[in-house]
C-alpha positions as CSV (number, residue, x, y, z in Angstrom):
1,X,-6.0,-13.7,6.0
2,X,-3.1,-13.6,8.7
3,X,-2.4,-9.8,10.8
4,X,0.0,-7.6,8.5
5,X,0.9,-4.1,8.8
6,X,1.3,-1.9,5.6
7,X,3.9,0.9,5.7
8,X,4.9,3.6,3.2
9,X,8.8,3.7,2.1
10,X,7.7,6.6,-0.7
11,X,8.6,4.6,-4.0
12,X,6.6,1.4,-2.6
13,X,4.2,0.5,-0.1
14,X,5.1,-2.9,2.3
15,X,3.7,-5.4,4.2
16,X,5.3,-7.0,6.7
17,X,3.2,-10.0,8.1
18,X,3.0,-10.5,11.7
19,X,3.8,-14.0,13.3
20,X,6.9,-14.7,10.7
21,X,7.8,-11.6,9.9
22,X,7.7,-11.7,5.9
23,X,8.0,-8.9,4.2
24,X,6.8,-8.0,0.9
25,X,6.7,-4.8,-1.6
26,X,3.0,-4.3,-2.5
27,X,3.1,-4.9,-7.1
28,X,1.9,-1.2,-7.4
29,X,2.8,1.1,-10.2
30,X,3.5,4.9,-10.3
31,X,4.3,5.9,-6.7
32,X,6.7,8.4,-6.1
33,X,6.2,10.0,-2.9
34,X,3.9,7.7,-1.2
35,X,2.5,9.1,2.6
36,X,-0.3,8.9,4.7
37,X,-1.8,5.5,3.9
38,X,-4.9,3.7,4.9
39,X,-6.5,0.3,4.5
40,X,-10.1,-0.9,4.1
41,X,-10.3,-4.3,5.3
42,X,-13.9,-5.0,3.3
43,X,-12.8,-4.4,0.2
44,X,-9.1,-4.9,0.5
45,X,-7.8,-1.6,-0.9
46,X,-4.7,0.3,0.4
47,X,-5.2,4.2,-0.2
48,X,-2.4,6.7,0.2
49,X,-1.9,9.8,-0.3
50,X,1.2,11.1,-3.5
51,X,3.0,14.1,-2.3
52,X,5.0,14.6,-5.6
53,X,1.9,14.1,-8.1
54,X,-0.7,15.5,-5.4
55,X,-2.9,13.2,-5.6
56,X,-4.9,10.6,-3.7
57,X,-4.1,6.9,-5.0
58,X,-5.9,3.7,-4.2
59,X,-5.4,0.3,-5.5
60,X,-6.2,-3.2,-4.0
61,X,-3.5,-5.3,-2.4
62,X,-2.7,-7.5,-5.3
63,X,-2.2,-4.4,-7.6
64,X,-5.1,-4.2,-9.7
65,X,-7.2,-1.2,-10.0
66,X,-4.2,0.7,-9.2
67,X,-5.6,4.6,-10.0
């Protein structure tokens, strides 16, 4: 998998891969004031943290087991 960097815009989480620049809107569902995020690299999950519903999210990259 190449180097990307992940970045919260509230609404939608991005990924901009390095080396070509590409950029991408993770397919997640249900974010509306998306902060603080996190990645773990073993199991490919993105966490963040929902300031509007309170709540700590976490899905994998491709969108499934969005929760």
């Amino acid at each position: 998998m190449p180097e990307f960097l992940l970045y919260a815009q509230r609404s939608a989480i991005k990924r901009i891969t390095l080396g070509d620049n590409s950029e991408e809107t993770l397919p997640l569902t249900g974010l509306r004031n998306a902060i603080a995020i996190d990645f773990e690299y073993s199991d490919n999950c993105v966490y963040w943290a929902d300031i509007t519903l309170d709540h700590i999210k976490r899905a994998y990259l491709d969108g499934s087991g969005n929760s």
